[in-house]
C-alpha positions in Angstrom: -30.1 10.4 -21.2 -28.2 13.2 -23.1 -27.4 12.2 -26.7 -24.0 14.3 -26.6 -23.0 12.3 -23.2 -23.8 9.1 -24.7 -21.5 9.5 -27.7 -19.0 11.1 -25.7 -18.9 8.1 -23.9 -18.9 5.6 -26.4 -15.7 7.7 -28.1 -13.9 7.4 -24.4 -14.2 4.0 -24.2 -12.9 3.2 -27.6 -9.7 5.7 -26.8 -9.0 3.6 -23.7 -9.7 0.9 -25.4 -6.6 1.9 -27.4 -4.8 2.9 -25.0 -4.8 -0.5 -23.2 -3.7 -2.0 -26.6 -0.8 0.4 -27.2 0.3 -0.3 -23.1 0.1 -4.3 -23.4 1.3 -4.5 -26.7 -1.9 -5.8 -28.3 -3.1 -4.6 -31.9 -5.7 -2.4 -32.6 -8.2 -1.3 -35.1 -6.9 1.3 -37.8 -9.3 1.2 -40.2 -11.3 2.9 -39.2 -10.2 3.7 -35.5 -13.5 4.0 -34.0 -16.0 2.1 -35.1 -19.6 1.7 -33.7 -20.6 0.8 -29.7 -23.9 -0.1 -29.4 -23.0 -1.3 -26.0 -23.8 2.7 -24.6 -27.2 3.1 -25.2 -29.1 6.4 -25.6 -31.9 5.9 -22.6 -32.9 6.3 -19.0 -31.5 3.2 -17.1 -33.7 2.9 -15.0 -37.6 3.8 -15.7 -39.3 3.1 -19.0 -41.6 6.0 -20.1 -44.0 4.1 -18.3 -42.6 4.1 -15.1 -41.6 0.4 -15.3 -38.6 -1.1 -14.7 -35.8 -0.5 -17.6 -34.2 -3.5 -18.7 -30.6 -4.2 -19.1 -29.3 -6.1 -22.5 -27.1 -9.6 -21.1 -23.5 -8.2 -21.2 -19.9 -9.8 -19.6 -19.5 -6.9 -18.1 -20.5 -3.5 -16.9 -18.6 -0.9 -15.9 -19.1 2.9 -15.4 -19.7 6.1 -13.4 -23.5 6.3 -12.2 -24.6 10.2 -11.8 -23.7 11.5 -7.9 -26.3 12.7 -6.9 -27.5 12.3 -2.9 -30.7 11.2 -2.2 -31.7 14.6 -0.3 -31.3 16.5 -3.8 -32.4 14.0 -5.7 -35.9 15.5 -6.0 -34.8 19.0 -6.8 -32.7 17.6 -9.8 -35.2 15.2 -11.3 -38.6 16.0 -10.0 -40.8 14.9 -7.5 -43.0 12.7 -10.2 -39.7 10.6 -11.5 -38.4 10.3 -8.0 -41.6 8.7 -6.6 -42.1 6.4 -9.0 -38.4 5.5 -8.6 -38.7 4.6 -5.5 -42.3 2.6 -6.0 -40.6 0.7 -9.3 -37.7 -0.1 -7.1 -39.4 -0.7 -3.7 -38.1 -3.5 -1.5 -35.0 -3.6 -3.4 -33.6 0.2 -3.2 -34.4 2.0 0.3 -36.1 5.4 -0.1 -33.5 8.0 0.8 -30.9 6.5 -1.0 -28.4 8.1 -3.5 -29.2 7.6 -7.0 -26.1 5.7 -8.1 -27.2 2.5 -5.6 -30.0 2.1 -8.2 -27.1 0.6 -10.9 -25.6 -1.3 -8.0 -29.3 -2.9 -7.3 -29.8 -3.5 -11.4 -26.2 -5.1 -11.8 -26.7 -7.5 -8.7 -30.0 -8.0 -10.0 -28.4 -9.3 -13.9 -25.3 -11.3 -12.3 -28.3 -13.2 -10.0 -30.2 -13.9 -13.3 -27.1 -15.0 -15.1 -27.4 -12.3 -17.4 -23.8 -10.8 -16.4 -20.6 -12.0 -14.7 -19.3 -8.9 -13.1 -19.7 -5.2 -12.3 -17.7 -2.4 -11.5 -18.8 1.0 -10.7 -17.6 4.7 -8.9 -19.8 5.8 -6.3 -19.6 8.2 -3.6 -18.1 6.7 -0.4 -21.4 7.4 1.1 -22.3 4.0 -0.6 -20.3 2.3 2.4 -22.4 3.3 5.0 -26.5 4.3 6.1 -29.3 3.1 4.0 -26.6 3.4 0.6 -25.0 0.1 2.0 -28.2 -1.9 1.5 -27.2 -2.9 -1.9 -23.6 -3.8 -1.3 -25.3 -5.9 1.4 -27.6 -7.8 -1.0 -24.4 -7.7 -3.4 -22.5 -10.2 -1.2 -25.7 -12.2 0.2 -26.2 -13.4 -4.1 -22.1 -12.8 -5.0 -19.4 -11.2 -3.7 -17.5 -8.2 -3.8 -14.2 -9.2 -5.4 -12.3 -5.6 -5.7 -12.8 -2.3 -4.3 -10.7 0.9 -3.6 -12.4 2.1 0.0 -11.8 5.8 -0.2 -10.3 7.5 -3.6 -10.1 11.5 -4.4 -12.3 12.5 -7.0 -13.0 15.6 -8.6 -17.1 16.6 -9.6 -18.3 19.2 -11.1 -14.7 21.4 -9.6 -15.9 19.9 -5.9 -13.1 17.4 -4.5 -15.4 14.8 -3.5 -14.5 11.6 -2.0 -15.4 8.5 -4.2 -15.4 4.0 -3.5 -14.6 1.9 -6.9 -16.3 -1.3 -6.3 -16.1 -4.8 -8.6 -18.7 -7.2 -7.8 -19.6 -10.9 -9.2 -19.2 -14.3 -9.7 -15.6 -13.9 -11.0 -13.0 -16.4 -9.3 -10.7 -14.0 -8.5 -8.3 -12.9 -5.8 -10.2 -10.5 -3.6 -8.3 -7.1 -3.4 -8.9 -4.0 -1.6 -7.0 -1.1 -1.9 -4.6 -2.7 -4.0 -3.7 -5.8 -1.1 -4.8 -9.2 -1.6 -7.8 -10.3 1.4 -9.7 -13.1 1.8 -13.0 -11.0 1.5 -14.6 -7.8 1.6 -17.6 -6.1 3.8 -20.1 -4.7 2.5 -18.4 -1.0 4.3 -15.8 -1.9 1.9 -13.4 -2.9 4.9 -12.1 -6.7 5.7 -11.0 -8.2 8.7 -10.5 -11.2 11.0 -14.3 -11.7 11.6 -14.5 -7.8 12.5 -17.1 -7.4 10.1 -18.9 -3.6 11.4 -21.9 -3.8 8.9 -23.1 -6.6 11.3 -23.5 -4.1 14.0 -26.8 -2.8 14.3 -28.6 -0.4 16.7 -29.3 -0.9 20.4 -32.5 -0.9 21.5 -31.1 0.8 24.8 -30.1 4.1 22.3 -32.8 4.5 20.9 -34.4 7.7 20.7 -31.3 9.8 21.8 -29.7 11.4 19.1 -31.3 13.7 16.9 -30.1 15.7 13.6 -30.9 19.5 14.8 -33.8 21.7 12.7 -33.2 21.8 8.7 -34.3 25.5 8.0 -34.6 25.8 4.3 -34.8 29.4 4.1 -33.4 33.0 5.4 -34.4 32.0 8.8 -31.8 33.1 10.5 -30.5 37.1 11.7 -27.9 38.7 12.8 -27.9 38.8 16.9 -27.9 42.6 17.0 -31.3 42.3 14.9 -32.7 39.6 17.2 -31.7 41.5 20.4 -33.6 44.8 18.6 -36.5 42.6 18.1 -36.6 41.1 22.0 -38.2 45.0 23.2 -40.7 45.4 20.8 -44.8 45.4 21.1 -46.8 42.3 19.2 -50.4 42.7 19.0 -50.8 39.2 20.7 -49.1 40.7 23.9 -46.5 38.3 23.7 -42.5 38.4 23.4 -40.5 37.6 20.4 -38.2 36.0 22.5 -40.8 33.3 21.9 -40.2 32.5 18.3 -36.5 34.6 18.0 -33.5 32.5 19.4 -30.4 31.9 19.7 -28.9 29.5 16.7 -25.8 27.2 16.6 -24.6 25.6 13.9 -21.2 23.9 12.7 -19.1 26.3 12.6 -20.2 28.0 15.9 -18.9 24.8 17.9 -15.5 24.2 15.8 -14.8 27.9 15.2 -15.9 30.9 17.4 -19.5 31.6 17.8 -21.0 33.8 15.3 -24.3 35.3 17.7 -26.5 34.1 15.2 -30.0 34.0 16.2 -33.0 32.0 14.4 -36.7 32.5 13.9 -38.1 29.4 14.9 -42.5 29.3 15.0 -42.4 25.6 15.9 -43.3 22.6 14.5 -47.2 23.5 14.1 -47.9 27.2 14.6 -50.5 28.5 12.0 -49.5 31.5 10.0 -52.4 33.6 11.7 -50.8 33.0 14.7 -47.3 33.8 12.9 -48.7 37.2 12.0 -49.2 38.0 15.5 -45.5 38.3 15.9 -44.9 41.3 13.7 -41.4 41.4 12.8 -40.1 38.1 12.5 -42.7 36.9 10.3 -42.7 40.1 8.2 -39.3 38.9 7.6 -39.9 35.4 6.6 -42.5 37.1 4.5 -40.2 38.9 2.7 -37.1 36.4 2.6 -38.5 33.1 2.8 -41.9 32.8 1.3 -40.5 33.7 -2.6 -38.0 31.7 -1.7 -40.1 28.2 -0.9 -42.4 29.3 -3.6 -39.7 28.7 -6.4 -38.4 25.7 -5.2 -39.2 22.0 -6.4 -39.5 20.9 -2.6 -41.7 17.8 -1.5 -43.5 17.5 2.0 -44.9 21.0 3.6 -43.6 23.3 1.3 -46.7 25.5 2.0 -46.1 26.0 5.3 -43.4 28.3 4.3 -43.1 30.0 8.2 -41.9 26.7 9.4 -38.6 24.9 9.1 -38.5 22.3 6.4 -37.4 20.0 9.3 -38.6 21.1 12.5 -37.9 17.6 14.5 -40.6 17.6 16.6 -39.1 14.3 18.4 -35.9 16.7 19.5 -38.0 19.1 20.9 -40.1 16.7 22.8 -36.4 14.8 23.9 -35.0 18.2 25.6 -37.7 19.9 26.8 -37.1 18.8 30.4 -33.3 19.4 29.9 -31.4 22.5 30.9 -28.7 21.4 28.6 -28.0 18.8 26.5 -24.8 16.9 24.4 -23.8 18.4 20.7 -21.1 17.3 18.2 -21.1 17.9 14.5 -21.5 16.2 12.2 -18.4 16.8 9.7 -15.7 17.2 11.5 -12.1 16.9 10.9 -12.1 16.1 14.7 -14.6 14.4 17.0 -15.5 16.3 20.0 -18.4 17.3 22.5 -19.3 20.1 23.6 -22.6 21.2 26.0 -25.6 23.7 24.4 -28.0 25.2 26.6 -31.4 23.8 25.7 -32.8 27.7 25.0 -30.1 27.3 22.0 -31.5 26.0 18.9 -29.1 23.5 17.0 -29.0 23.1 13.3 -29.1 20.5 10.8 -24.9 20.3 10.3 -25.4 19.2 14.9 -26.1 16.1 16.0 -27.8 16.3 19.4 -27.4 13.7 22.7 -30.3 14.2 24.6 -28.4 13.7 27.9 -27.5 16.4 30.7 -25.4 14.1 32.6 -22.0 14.5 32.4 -21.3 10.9 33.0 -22.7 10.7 29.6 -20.7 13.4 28.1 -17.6 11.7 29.4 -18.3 8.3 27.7 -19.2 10.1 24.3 -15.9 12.0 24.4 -14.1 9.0 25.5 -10.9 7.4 22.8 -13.8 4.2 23.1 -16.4 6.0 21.4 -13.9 8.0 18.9 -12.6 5.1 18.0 -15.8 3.6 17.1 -17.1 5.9 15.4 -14.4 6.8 13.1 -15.1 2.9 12.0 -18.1 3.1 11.4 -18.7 6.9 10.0 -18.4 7.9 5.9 -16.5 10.3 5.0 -17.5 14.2 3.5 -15.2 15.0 0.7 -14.0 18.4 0.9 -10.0 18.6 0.2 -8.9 17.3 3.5 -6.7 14.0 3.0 -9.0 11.3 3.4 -11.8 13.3 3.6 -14.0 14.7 7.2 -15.5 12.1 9.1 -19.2 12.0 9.5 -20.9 11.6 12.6 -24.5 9.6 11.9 -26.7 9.2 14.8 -27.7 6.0 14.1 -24.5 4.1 12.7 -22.3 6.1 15.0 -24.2 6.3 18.2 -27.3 3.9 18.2 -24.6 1.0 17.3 -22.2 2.1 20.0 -22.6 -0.3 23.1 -22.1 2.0 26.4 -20.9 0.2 29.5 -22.9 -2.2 31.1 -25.9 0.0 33.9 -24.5 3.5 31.7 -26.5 2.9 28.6 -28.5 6.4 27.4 -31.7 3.9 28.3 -30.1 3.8 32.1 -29.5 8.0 32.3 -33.0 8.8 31.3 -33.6 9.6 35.6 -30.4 11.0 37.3 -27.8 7.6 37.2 -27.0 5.7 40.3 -23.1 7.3 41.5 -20.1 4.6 41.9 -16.6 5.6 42.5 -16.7 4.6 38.5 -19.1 7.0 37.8 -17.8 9.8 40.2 -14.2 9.6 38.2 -16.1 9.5 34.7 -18.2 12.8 35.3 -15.3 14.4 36.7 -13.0 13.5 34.1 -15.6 14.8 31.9 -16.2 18.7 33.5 -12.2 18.9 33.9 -12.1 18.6 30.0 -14.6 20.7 29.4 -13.4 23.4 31.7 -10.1 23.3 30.5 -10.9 23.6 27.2 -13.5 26.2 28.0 -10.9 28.3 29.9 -8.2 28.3 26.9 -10.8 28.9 23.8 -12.6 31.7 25.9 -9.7 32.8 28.3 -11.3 35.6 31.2 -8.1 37.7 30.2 -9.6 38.3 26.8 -13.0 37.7 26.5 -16.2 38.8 28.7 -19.6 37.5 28.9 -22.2 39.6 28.3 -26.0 39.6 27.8 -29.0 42.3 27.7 -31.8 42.1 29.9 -33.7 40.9 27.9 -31.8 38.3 27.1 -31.7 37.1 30.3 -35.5 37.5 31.0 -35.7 35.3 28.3 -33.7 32.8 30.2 -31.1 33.0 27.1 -27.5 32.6 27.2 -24.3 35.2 27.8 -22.4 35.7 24.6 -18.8 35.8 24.6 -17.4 39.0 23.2 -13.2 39.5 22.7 -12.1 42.3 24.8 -10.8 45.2 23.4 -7.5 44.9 21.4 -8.0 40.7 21.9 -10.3 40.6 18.7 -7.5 39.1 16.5 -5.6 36.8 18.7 -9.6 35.7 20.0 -10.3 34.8 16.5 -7.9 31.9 16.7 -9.1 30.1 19.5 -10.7 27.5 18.3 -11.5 23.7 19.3 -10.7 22.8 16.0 -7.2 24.4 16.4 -6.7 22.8 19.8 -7.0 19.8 18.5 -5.1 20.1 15.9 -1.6 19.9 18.0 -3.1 18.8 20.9 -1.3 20.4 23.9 0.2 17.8 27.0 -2.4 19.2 29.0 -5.6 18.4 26.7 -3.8 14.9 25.7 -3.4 14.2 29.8 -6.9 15.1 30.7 -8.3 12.9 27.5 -6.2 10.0 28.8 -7.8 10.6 32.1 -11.0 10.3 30.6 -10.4 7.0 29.1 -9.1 5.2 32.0 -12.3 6.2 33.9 -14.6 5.0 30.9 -12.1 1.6 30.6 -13.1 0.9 33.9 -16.9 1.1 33.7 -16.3 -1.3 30.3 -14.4 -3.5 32.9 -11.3 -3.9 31.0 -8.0 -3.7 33.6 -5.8 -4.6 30.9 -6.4 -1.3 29.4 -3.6 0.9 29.0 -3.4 3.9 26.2 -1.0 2.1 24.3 -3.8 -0.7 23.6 -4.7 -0.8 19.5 -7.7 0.6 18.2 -8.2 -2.5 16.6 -8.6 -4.3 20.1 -11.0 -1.6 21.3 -12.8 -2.3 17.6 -13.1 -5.8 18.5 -14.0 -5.8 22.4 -17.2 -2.8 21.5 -18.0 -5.4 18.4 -18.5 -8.6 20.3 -20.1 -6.1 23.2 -22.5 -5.1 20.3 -23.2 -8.9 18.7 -24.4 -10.1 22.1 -26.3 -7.0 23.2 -28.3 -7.4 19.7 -29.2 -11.0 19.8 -32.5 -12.3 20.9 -32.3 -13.9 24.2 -34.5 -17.0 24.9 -36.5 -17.6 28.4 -36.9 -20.7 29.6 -40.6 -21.1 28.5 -40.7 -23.3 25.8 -40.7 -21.6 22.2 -40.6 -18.3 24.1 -38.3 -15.6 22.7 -37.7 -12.1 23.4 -35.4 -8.5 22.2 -32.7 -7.8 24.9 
């Protein structure tokens, strides 16, 4: 839509058009070297002026590098009025939160259907492998196929390493390749395999309403914990405690680092602002940090309730209310671990929380079977490491993961039944966490402390390095553990897994067993789970 881009563009293509020449020996033009390419048009792709549909000239082919942008900042970059009627023009065909660059994918399937193009081939963010993105690689293969694609590629944006997918799509009759090897096909995640096909997985009914994304903030809503603990004392006219709305806050770096004692205000999912008011301090803060804030940005949804968290996730609330702890891992993570919060801790956006106190539960989720499958089935977050952090989505990741049969999260809602399978799991489970526990907060360095009224409050003790430990302290951290796993942690992990192999039934298990094997067992576990079972009353037919 920028005139200097679109000549820019039309000049790159003509240089590598020459380039190609010059490499394969072909001639090219001299005279003059670059001549007009009418094939880059000047224009939105996508909407009309009039909000309709844009429409594509017939072409061979297409190729190029659709804008990255994520569907979550889509409306801050473009505008709330072009992003809704993106979506309406494009409804049925694009989902909703999608990125923006799965609209060309949708548009390209859409001509090669119509016979008004033979192939397609365009960089994305390898985001479009995975959640609502993969929709339209889906529909891709269901009119064509996907006939080349490079999986997982660095890229460089805007001075960001980001992580990118190159995907060619068509009717061409052409040797499938992926990441440069000859296959006979390719998934719409971008993989192949010998019927292993992990976009055919799909959420269990018996997960549902389990995992959780913690609060989105949007805003200076968080303090230091020395401000929060100065705040816990003082007078509100409504003759209540701040400890109601001030709290302790944990966010990515807290679990895979050391904690930060970082505290949040937090008034809820509905509290009025009058009532706000009545708790002086933190909402003269808010006042003065996040109102100006909200005010200035192009946010959709409640942005007048400016007190309140952008996303408050009223269903996570409602899911560990009963709890005294419950299950958090985050999200982007160069490793996959667990760890327990306290339910008086509030987790942010970067966790994602398992509403489960049992640590049967804990066990299976930090079990090599779960790891396993949801490294398969996770994207990846581009941010220098090789190959990019692994991201942990609640509902590709953990509403797809089949649990063993009578352990499901549906099964653990009330305290589970105990077997000698069980018994090992949940003690495999608090041995790991207790050892890990003991070397990242070691009593020789570190003490728990906490304020009275802290503790009236029912909040947690904080650790705090001992004296002359505050260095060597700094360096204890899961992430760091598992980065050279020690025999110990490696032992108790293997432990673990036995226990869990057990529950799945599987007494051929040994650690030496491929992750491919595991792959396939949880897949075919997943495929009959998910399939509509039929009573014997005629025409009768109901969800498992």
């Amino acid at each position: 839509i920028n005139e200097f881009a679109a000549e820019l563009a039309r000049v790159t293509v003509w240089i590598g058009d020459i380039q190609w020449c010059r490499q394969n020996g072909w001639p090219h033009s001299l005279n003059p070297i670059l001549k007009p390419l009418d094939g880059i048009e000047n224009r939105d792709a996508l909407l009309n002026t009039d909000g309709t549909e844009a429409t594509w000239p017939k072409a061979h082919v297409i190729v190029g590098n659709p804008p990255f942008l994520g569907g979550s900042v889509m409306r801050g970059e473009l505008g709330d009025t072009y992003v809704e009627t993106l979506r309406k023009t494009y409804d049925g065909c694009v989902p909703g939160g999608a990125d923006l660059v799965c609209y060309w994918f949708e548009k390209a399937r859409a001509q090669i259907k119509d016979n008004k193009l033979q192939a397609a081939g365009f960089v994305s963010t390898q985001s479009i492998r995975k959640g609502s993105n993969r929709t339209v690689l889906e529909r891709i293969i269901n009119s064509s196929r996907i006939f080349l694609a490079w999986s997982d590629e660095p890229w460089v944006n805007d001075g960001a390493s980001v992580r990118v997918s190159m995907t060619g799509f068509g009717n061409l009759k052409t040797q499938a390749k992926l990441d440069d090897l000859p296959v006979s096909s390719i998934n719409a995640d971008l993989t192949t395999g010998d019927g292993l096909d992990l976009t055919k997985a799909i959420p269990l009914t018996e997960n549902s309403n389990t995992s959780f994304e913690g609060t989105k903030k949007y805003g200076d809503f968080d303090i230091p914990g020395h401000v929060a603990r100065s705040w816990l004392s003082a007078a509100n006219p409504n003759g209540k405690p701040n400890s109601q709305v001030v709290k302790p806050w944990v966010n990515g770096n807290d679990i895979t680092k050391r904690p930060s004692d970082t505290w949040i205000i937090d008034f809820g999912t509905d509290m009025s602002e009058v009532d706000a008011t009545l708790f002086e301090q933190p909402y003269e803060h808010l006042l003065q940090n996040v109102k100006p804030y909200r005010a200035n940005a192009n946010r959709n949804g409640d942005a007048g309730k400016w007190w309140l968290h952008e996303r408050a996730r009223p269903a996570l609330r409602e899911a560990i209310k009963n709890l005294t702890r419950y299950i958090a891992t985050v999200r982007v993570a160069k490793h996959r671990f667990f760890t327990w919060l306290p339910t008086s801790v509030l987790p942010d956006t970067r966790l994602c929380v398992i509403a489960r106190q049992d640590d049967c539960t804990f066990g299976i989720l930090s079990s090599r079977m779960h790891t396993v499958w949801t490294l398969a089935n996770s994207s990846r977050h581009g941010d220098g490491d090789e190959g990019g952090r692994p991201t942990y989505n609640g509902k590709s990741c953990f509403e797809t993961f089949p649990f063993p049969e009578g352990l499901t999260p549906k099964d653990t809602t009330e305290p589970i039944v105990e077997t000698d399978i069980t018994k090992d799991i949940s003690r495999f489970a608090r041995e790991l966490d207790e050892q890990r526990r003991n070397v990242i907060f070691p009593p020789t360095m570190v003490e728990w402390v906490i304020t009275p009224e802290e503790e009236e409050a029912g909040f947690p003790k904080r650790p705090v390095a001992k004296t002359g430990f505050e260095e060597k302290v700094k360096k204890l951290t899961l992430t760091n553990l598992y980065n050279k796993p020690p025999t110990w942690l490696t032992n108790a992990h293997q432990a673990l897994d036995a226990a869990v192999a057990k529950a799945y039934g599987w007494e051929d298990y040994t650690p030496q067993i491929s992750d491919e094997e595991i792959l396939k067992r949880l897949f075919e576990m997943n495929l009959k789970r998910s399939k509509p079972v039929t009573s014997k009353a005629k025409g009768a037919t109901r969800k498992k």
